[in-house]
LUMLUM-462600 format. One record per residue: residue number from 0; residue in one letter; chain; x, y, z of N, C-alpha, C, O, CB in turn. Coordinates in steps of 0.02 Angstrom, whole numbers, plus 50000, padded with zeros to 5 digits. Glycine has a CB too. Layout:
# LUMLUM-462600
NUM A A X Y Z X Y Z X Y Z X Y Z X Y Z
...
This chain:
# LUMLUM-462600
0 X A 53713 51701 47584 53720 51650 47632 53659 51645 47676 53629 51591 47679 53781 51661 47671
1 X A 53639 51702 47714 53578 51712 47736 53527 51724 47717 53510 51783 47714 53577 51739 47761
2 X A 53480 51671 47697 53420 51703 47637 53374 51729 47681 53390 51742 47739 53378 51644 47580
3 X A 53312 51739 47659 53280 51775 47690 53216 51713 47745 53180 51734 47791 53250 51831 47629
4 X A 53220 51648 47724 53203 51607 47785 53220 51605 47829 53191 51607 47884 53205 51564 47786
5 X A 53293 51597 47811 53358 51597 47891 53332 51669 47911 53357 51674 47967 53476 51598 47871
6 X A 53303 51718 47903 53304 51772 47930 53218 51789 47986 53205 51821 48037 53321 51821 47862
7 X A 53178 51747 47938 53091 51741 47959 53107 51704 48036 53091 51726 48092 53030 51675 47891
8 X A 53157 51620 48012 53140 51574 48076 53186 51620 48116 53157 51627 48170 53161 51481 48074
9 X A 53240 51652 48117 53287 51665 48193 53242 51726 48208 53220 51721 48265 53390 51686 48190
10 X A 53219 51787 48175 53151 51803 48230 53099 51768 48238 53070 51798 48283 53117 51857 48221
11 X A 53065 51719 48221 52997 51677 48244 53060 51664 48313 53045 51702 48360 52955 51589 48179
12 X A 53095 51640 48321 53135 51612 48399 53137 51653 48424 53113 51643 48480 53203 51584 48410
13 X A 53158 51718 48416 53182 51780 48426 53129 51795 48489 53141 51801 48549 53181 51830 48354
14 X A 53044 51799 48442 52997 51822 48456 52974 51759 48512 52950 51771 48567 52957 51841 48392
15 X A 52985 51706 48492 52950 51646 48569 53012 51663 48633 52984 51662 48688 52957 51521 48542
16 X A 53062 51674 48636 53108 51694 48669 53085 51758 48708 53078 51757 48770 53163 51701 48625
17 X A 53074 51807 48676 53017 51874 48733 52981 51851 48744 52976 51851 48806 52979 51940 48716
18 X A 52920 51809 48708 52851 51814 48745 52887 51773 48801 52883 51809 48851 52773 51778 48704
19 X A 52924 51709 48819 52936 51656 48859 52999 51719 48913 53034 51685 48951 52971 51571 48806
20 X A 53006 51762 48916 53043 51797 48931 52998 51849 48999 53014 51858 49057 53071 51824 48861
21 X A 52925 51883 48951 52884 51896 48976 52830 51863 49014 52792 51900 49045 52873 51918 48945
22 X A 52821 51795 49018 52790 51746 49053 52736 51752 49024 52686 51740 49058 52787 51747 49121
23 X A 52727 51768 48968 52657 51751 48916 52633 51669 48924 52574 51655 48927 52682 51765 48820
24 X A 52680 51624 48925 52661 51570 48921 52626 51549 48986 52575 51514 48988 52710 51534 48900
25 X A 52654 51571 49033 52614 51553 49106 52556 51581 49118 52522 51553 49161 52647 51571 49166
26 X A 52530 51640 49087 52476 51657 49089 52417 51629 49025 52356 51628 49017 52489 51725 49095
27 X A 52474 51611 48992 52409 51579 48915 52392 51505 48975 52337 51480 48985 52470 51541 48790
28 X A 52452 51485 49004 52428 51405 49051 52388 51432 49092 52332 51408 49093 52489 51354 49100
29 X A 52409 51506 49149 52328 51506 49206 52292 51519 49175 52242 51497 49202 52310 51553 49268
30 X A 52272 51550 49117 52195 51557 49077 52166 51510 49066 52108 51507 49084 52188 51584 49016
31 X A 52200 51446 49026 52195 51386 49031 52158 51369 49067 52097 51363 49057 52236 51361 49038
32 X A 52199 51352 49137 52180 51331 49173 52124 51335 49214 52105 51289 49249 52210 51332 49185
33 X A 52090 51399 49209 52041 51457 49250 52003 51428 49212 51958 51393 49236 52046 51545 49252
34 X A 52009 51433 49143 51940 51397 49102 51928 51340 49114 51869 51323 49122 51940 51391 49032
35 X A 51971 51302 49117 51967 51217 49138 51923 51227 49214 51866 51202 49217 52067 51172 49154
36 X A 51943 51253 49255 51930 51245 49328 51846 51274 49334 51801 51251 49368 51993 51295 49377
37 X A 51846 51343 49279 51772 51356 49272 51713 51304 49241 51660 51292 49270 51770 51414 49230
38 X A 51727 51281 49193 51727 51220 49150 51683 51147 49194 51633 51113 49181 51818 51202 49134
39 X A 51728 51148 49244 51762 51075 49279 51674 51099 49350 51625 51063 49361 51899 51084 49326
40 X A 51693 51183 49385 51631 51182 49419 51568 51186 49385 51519 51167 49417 51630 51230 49459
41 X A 51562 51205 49328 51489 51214 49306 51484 51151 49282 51429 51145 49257 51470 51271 49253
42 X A 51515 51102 49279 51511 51016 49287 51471 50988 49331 51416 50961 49322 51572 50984 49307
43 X A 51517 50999 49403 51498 51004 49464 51417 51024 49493 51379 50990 49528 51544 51048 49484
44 X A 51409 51082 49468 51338 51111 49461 51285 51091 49431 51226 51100 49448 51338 51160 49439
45 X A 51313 51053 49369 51248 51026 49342 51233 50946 49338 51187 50913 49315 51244 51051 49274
46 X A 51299 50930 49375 51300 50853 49413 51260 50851 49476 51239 50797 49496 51376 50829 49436
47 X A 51249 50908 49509 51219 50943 49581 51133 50932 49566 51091 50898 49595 51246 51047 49590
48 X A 51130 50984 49497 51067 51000 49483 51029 50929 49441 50968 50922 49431 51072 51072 49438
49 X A 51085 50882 49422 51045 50840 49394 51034 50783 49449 51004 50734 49427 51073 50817 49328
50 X A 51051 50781 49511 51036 50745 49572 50984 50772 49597 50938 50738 49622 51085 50742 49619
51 X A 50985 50835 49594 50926 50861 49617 50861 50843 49626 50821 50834 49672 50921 50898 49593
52 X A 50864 50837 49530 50787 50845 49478 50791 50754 49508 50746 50735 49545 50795 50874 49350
53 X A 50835 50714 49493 50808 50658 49501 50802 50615 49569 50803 50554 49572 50838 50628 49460
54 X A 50796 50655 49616 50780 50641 49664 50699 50680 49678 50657 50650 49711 50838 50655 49704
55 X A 50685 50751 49647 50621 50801 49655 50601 50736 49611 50555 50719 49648 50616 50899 49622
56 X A 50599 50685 49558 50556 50656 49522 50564 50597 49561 50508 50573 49558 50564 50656 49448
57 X A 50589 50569 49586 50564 50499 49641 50531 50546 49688 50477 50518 49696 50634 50442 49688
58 X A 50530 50593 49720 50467 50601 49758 50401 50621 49729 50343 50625 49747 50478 50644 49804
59 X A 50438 50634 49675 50333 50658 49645 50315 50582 49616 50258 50562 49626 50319 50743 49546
60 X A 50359 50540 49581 50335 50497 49578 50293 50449 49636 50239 50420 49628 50374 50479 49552
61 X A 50341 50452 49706 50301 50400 49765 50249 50466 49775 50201 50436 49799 50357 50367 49855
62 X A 50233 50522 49772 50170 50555 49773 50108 50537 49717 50048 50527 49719 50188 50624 49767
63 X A 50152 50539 49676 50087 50506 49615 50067 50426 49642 50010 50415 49662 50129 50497 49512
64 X A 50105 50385 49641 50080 50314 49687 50043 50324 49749 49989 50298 49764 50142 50270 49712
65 X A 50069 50352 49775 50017 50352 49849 49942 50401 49842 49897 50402 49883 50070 50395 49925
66 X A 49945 50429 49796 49885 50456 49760 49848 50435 49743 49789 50451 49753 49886 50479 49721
67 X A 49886 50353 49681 49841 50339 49641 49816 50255 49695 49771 50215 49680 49877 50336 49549
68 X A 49855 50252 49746 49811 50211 49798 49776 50231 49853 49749 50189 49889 49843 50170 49824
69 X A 49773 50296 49866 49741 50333 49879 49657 50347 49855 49607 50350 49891 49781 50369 49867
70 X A 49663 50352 49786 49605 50355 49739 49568 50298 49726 49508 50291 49714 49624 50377 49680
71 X A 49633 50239 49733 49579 50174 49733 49556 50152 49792 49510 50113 49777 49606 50113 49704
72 X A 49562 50153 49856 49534 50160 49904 49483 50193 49929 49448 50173 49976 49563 50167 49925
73 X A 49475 50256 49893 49408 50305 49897 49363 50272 49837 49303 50288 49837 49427 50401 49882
74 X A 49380 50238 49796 49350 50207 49748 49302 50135 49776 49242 50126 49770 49410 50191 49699
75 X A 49337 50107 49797 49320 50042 49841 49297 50066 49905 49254 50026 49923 49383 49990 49853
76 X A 49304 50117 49952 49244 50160 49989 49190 50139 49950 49155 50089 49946 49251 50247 49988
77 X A 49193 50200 49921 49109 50225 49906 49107 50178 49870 49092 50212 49820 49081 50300 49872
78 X A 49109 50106 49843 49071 50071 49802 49040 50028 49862 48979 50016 49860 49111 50032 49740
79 X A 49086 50001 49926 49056 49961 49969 48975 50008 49999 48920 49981 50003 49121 49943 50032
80 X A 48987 50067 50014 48958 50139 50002 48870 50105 49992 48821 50087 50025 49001 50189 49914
81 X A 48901 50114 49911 48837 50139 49867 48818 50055 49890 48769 50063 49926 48848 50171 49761
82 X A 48834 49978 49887 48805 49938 49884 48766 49901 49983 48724 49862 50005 48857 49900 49834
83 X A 48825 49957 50007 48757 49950 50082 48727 49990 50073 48694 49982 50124 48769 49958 50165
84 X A 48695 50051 50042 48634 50100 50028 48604 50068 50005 48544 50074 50019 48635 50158 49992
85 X A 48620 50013 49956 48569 49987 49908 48538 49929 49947 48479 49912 49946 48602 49964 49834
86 X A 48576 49908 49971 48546 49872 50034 48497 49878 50084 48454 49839 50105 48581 49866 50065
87 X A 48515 49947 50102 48470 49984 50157 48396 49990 50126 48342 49972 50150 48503 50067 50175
88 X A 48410 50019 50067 48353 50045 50030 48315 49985 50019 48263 49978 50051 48371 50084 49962
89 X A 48335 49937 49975 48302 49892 49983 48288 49848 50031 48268 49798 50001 48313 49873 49954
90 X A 48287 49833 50112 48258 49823 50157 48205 49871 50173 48152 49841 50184 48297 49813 50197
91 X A 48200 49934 50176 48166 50017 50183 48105 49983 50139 48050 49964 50162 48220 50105 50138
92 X A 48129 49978 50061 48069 49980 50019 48012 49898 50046 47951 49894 50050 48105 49979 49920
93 X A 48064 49848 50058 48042 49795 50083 47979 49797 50123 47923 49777 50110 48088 49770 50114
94 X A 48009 49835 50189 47969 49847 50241 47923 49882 50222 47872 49858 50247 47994 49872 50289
95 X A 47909 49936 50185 47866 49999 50183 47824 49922 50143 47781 49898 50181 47896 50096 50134
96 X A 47830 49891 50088 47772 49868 50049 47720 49793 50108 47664 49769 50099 47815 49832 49959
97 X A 47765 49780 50156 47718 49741 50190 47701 49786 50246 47647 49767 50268 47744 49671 50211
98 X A 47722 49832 50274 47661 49893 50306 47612 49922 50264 47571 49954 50297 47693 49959 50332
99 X A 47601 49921 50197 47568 49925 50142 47501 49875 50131 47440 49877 50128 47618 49916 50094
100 X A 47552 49837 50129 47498 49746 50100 47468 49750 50180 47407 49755 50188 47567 49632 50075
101 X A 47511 49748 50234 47466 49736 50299 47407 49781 50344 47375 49767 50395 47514 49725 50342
102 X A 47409 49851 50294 47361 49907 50300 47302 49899 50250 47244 49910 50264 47398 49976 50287
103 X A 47327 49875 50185 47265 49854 50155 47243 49784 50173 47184 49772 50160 47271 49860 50084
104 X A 47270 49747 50195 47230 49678 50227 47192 49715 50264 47133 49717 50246 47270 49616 50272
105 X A 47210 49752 50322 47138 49781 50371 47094 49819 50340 47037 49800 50352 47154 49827 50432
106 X A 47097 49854 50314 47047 49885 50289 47003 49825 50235 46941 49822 50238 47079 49953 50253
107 X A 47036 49788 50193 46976 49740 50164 46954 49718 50237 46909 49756 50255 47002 49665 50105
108 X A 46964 49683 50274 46947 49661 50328 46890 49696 50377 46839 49667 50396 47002 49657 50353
109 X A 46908 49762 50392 46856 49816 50391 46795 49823 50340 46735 49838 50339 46890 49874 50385
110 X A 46850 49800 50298 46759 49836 50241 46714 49781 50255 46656 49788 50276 46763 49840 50124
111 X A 46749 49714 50241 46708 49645 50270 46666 49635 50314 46611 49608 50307 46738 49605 50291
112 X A 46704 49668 50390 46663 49658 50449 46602 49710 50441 46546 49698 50463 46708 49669 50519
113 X A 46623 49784 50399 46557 49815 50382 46506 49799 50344 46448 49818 50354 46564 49860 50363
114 X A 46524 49763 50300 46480 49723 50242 46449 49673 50266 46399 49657 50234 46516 49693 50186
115 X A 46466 49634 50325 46437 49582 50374 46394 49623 50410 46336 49602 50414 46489 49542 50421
116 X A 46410 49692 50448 46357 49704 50483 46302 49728 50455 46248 49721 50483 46371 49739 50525
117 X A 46310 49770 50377 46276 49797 50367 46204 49751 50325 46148 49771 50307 46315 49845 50343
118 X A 46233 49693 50322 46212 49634 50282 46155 49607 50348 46096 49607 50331 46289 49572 50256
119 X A 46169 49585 50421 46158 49576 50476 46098 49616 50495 46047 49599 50527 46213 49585 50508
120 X A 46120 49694 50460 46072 49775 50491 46002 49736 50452 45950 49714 50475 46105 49888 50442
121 X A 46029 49738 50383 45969 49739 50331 45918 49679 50346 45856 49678 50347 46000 49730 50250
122 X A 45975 49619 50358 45915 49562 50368 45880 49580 50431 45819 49592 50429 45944 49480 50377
123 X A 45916 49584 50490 45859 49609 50538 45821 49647 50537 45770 49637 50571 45869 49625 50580
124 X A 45825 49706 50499 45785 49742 50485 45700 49716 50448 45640 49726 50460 45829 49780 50448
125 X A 45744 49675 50397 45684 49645 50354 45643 49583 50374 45600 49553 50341 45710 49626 50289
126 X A 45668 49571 50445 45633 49524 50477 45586 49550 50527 45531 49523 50521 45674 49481 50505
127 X A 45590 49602 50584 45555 49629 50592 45496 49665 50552 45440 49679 50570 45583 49646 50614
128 X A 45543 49680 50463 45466 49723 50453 45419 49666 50411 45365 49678 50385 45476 49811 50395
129 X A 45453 49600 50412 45398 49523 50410 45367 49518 50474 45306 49512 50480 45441 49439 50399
130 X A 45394 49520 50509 45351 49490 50571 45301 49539 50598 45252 49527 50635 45397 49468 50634
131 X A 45325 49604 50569 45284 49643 50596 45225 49666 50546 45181 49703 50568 45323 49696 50624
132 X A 45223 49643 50465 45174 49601 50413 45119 49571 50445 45059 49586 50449 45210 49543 50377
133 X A 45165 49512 50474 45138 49436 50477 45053 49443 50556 44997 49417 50563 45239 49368 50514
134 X A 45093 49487 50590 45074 49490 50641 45015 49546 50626 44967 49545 50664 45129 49499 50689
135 X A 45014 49600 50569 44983 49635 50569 44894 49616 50524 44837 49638 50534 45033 49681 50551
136 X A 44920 49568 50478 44906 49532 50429 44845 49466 50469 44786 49458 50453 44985 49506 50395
137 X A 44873 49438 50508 44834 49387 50531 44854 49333 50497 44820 49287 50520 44766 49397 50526
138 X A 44880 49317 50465 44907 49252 50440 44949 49246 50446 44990 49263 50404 44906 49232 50391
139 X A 44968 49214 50514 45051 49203 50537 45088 49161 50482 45131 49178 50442 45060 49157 50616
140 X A 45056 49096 50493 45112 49049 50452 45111 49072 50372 45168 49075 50348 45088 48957 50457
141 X A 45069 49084 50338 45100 49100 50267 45150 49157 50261 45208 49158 50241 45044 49117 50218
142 X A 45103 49215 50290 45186 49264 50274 45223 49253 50313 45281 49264 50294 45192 49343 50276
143 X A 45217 49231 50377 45303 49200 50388 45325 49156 50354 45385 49146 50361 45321 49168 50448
144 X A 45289 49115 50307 45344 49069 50254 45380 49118 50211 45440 49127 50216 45302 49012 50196
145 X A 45344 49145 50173 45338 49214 50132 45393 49277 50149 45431 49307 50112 45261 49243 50146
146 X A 45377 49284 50232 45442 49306 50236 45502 49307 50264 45533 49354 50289 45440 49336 50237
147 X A 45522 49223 50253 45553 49191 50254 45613 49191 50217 45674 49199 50223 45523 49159 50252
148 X A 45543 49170 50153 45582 49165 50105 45606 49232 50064 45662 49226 50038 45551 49120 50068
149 X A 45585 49271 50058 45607 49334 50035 45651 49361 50077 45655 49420 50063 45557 49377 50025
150 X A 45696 49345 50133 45746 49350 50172 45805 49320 50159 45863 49338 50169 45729 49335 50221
151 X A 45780 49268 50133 45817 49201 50113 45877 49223 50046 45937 49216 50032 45747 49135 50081
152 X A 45801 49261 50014 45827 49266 49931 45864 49333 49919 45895 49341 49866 45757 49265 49872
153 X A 45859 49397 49982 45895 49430 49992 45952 49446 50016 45983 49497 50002 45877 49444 49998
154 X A 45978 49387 50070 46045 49385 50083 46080 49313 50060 46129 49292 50092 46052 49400 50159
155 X A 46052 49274 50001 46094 49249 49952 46104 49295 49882 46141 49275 49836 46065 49181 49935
């Protein structure tokens, strides 16, 4: 009458009847649950930690922007920079070449007024040493034509 199924299932009941007797089941649910709740904070934690990071990366990002206008501003510096130097310089070089041109104008100018006097030295010179010929000579009027003209032909 009783085979040996009827005998397996009324202890399988038998056996949920102690454990549910012993409160096995309430502790298989707080384990459960402890895992769930552990579970549920390390959720929590890495919902925490991922606010974190993405807030640490909007500020490095507005650091990288204010950097990289930062950099273009030191960029546009020194270019306004380099093009008033180049400016400077070239007024500098400007000036230095007409204190240049206007130092060698005087000096040709010098050499001129020396080349005039020395031109001035020679003819007077060579007129006195005619007249002082002419006078020595006794024939005024020819070698004074004479040296005249050889005065003539020396300062053309």
């Amino acid at each position: 009458m009783f085979g040996p199924e009827f005998w397996v299932g009324a202890a399988f009941f038998i056996f949920l009847g102690i454990l549910a007797w012993q409160g096995v089941p309430k502790k298989i649910l707080a384990s459960i649950d402890a895992r769930g709740e552990k579970i549920a904070a390390q959720l929590g934690e890495a919902e925490r930690l991922r606010n974190e990071a993405a807030a640490l990366l909007k500020t490095y990002e507005a650091k990288r922007a204010q950097a990289e206008k930062d950099a273009a501003e030191i960029v546009a510096a020194a270019k306004a920079e380099a093009i008033r130097l180049e400016a400077e310089a070239k007024t500098k070089l400007e000036d230095f070449v007409k204190r240049r041109t206007a130092q060698a104008e005087m000096k040709i100018q010098q050499a001129e007024a020396q080349a005039t006097a020395e031109v001035r030295s020679a003819a007077v010179d060579l007129a006195t040493k005619a007249a002082a010929s002419i006078l020595a000579a006794g024939k005024a009027d020819d070698a004074f034509s004479a040296g005249l003209a050889e005065v003539k032909a020396k300062l053309n």
